[in-house]
C-alpha positions as CSV (number, residue, x, y, z in Angstrom):
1,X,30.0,-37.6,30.7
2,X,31.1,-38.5,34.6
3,X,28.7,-40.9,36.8
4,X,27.4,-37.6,39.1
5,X,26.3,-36.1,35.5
6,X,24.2,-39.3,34.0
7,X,23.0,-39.8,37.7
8,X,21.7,-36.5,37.3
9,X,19.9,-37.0,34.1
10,X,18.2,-40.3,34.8
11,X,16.7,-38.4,38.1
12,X,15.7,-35.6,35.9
13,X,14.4,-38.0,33.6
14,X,12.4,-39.8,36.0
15,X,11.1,-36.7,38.0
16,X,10.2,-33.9,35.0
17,X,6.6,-35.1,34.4
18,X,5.9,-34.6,38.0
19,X,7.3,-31.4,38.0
20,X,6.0,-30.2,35.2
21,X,2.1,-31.5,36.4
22,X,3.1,-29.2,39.4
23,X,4.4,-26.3,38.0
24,X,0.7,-26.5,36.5
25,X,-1.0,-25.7,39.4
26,X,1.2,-23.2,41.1
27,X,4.0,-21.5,39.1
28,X,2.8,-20.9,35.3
29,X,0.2,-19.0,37.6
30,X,3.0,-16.5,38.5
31,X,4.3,-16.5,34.9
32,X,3.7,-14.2,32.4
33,X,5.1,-13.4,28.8
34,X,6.0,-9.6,28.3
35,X,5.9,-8.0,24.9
36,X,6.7,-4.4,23.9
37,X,4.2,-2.1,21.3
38,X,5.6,-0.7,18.7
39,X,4.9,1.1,15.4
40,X,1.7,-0.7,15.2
41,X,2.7,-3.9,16.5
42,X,3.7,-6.6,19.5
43,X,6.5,-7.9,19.3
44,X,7.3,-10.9,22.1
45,X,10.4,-10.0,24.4
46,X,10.9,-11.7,27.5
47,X,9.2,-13.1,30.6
48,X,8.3,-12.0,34.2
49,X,7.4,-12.9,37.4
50,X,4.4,-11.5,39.6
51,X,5.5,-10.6,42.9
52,X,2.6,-9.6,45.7
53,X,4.0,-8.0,48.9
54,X,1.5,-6.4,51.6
55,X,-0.2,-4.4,49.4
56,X,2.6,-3.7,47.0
57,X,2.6,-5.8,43.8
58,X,5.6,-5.9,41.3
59,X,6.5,-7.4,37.9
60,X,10.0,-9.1,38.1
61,X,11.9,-9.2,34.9
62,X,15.4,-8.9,33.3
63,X,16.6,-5.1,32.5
64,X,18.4,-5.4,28.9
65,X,16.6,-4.9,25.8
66,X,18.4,-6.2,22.8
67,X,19.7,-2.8,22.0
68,X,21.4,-0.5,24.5
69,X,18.7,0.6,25.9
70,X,17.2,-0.9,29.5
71,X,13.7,-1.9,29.8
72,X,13.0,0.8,32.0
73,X,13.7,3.2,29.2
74,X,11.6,1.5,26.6
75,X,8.9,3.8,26.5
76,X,11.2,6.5,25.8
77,X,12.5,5.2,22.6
78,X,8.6,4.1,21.5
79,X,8.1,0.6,22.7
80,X,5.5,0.3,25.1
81,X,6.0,-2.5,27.5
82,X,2.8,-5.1,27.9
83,X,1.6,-8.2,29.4
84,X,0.3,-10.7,27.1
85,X,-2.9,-12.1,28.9
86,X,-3.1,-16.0,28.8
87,X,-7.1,-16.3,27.4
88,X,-7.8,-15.5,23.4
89,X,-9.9,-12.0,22.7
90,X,-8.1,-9.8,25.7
91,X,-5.7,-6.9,24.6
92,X,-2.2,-7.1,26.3
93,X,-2.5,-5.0,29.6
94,X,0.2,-2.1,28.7
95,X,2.7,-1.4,31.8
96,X,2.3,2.6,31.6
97,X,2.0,5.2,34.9
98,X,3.9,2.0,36.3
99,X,7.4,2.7,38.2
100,X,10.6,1.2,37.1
101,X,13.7,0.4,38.6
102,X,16.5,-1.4,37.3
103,X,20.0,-2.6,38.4
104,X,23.2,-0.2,36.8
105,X,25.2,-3.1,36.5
106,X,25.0,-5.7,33.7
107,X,25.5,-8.4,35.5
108,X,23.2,-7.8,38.0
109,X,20.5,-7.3,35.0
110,X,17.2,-7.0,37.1
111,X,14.0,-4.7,36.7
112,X,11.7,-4.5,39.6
113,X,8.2,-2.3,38.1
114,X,5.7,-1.6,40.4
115,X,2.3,-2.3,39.5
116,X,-0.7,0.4,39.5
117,X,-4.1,-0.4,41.0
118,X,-5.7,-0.4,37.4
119,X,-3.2,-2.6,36.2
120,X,-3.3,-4.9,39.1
121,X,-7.0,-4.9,38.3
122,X,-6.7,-5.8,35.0
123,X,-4.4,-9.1,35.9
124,X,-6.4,-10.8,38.5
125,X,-8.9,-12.5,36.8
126,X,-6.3,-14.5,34.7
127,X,-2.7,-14.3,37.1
128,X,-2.1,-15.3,40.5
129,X,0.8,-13.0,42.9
130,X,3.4,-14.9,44.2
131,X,4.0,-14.5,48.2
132,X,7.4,-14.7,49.7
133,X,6.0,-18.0,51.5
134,X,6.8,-19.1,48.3
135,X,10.5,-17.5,47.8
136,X,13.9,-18.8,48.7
137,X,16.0,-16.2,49.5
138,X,19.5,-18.3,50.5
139,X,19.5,-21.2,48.4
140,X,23.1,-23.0,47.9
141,X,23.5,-25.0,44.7
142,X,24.3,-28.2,45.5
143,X,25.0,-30.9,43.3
144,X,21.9,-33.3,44.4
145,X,19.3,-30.2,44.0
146,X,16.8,-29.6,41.4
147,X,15.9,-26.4,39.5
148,X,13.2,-25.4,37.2
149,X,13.8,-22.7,34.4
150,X,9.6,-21.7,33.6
151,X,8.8,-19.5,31.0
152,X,8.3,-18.2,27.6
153,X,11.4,-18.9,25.1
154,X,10.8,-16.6,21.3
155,X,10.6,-19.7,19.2
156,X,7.7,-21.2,20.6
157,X,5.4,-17.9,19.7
158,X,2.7,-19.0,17.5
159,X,0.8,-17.0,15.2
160,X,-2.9,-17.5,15.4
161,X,-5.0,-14.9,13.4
162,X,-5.0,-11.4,14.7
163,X,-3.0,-12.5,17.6
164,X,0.5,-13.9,18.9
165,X,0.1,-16.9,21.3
166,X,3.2,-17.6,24.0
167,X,4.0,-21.4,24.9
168,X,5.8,-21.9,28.2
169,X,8.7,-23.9,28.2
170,X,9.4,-25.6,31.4
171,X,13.3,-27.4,31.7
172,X,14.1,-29.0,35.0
173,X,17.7,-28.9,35.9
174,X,20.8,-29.0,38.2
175,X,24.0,-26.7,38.7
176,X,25.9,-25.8,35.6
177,X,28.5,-29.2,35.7
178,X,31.3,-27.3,33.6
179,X,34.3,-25.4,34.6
180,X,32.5,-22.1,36.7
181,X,35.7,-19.8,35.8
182,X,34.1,-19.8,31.9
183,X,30.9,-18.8,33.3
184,X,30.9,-15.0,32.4
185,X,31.1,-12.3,35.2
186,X,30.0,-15.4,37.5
187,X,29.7,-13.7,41.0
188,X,28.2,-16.5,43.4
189,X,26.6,-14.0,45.8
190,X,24.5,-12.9,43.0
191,X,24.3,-15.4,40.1
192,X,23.2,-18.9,40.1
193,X,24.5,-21.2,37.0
194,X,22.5,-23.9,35.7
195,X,22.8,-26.2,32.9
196,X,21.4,-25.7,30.3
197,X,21.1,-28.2,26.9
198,X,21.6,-26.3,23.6
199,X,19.8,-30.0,21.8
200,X,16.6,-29.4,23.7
201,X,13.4,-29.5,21.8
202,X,9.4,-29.5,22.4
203,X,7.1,-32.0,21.9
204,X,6.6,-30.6,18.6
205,X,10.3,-30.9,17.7
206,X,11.1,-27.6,18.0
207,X,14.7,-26.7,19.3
208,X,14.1,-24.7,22.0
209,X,16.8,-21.8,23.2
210,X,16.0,-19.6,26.3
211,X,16.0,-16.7,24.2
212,X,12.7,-15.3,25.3
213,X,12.9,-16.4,28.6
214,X,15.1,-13.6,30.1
215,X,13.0,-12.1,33.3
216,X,11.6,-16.0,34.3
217,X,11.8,-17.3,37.4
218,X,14.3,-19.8,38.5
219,X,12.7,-22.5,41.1
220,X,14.2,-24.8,42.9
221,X,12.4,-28.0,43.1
222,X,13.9,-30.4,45.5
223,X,16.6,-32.5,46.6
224,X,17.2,-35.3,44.6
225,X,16.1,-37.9,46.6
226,X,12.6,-36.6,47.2
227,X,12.0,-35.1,44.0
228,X,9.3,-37.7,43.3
229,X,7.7,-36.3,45.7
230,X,7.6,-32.6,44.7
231,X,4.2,-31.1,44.7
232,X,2.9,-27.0,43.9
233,X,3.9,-26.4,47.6
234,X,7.2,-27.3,46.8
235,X,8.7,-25.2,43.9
236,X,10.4,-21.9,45.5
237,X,11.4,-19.0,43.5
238,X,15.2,-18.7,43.6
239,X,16.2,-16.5,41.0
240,X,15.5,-14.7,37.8
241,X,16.9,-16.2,34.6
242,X,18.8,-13.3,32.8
243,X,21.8,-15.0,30.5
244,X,22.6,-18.2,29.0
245,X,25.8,-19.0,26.9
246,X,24.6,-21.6,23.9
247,X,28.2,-23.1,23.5
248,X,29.0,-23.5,27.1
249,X,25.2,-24.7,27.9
250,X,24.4,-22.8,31.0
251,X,21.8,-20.2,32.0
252,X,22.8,-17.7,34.4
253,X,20.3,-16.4,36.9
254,X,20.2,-13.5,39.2
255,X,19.0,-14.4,42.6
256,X,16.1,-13.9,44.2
257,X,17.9,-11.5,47.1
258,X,19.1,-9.4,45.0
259,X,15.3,-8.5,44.0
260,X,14.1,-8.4,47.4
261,X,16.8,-6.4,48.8
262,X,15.9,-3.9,45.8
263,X,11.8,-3.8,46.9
264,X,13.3,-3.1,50.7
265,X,15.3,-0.1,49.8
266,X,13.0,1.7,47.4
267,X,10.0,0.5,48.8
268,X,9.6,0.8,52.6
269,X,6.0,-0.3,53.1
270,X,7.4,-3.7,52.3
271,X,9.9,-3.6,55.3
272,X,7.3,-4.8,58.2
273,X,6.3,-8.0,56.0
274,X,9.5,-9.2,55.0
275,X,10.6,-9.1,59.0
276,X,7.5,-11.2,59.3
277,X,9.3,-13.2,57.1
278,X,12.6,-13.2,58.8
279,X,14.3,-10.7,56.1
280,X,16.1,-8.1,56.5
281,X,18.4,-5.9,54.5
């Protein structure tokens, strides 16, 4: 391991308890586990992130299923995409009459679904909407910068009678450190590579892979050198995890542009908020 790599780690080291207490307050907020109904039962999938724009409000997620089907045409082949709600006793809050879109290509690997009134309804009382105060639409990696990779990995679903409870995982990290030519259809005007430890357990002992996670948010946290300093107000969303390669230890995410230039396109009574927000497209 090369000095920039163990510098990296003891900062990470020193910082991810702070991080974690902040992601607390602010981003598991945002966060939510998706599962799809079928035949009778719910069967945990992936991850998403709520998006609120004016008075549009989106799930954010990753497109593949693990078959060949995309999300967006789950319902079609009889799995009925859900949120799992974070508070025992409430049903999963089913994603029907909702509208999906979804990138063609697979590296691209993003589902934008607008919400319905009713289901927006439904979530308020136990999510939060992110805002794009809170979104970072140009980071650069840089070697001295600070992600975190939040959300809800499959081997950390616990069974509790008549129900399935989601654990978040939370992994703070930096830019993938290995050769980027192995990093599979890497394209760095859409992807973000991050490292990502295949030996990384829970506090239970539990080795924890992202699988699970596809559809989280990416966040970055902070430059190195102030990262003790990071608080809710500093996390910004940066991408959406989609990939990650367990023998080459990274986690490839789609960026966050790429999502917000979809929501501009298809959805012009976003257009007049983003400019407020200096975006365009």
């Amino acid at each position: 391991m090369d000095d920039e790599a163990v510098e990296t780690d003891e900062l990470i080291a020193a910082v991810r308890e702070k991080v974690f207490a902040a992601a607390v307050d602010s981003i598991d907020w945002y966060t939510a586990p998706i599962c799809l109904y079928h035949d009778g039962k719910l069967i945990p999938d992936r991850s998403g992130v709520l998006l609120q724009i004016g008075s549009l409000h989106f799930v954010v997620t990753a497109a593949h299923l693990n078959n060949d089907h995309q999300l967006k045409d789950a319902m079609d082949h009889g799995y009925d995409p859900c949120i799992t709600m974070p508070a025992k006793g409430l049903l999963p809050v089913v994603l029907g009459g909702t509208k999906y879109l979804s990138t063609k290509s697979k590296s691209e690997d993003i589902t934008v679904i607008l919400l319905t009134d009713e289901i927006v309804a439904q979530l308020r009382d136990h999510y939060r909407f992110l805002r794009l105060t809170d979104v970072a639409p140009l980071d650069t990696l840089r070697p001295t910068r600070l992600y975190l990779i939040n959300g809800f990995p499959l081997n950390l679903v616990r069974q509790e009678p008549n129900a399935k409870r989601s654990e978040v995982w939370r992994y703070v990290t930096c830019r993938y450190q290995g050769n980027i030519d192995d990093v599979e259809n890497f394209d760095p005007d859409i992807h973000l590579a991050l490292h990502y430890d295949k030996h990384s357990y829970s506090g239970d002992g539990i080795r924890v892979s992202p699988k699970g996670m596809s559809g989280c948010g990416v966040w970055y946290v902070a430059e190195g050198h102030v990262a003790p300093h990071v608080s809710p107000e500093s996390l910004k969303l940066v991408g959406i995890q989609t990939a990650w390669h367990p023998r080459l230890q990274y986690a490839l995410a789609t960026r966050i542009r790429l999502v917000l230039y979809i929501i501009w396109r298809y959805y012009p009574d976003s257009r007049d908020v983003m400019k407020l927000h200096g975006l365009r497209f």
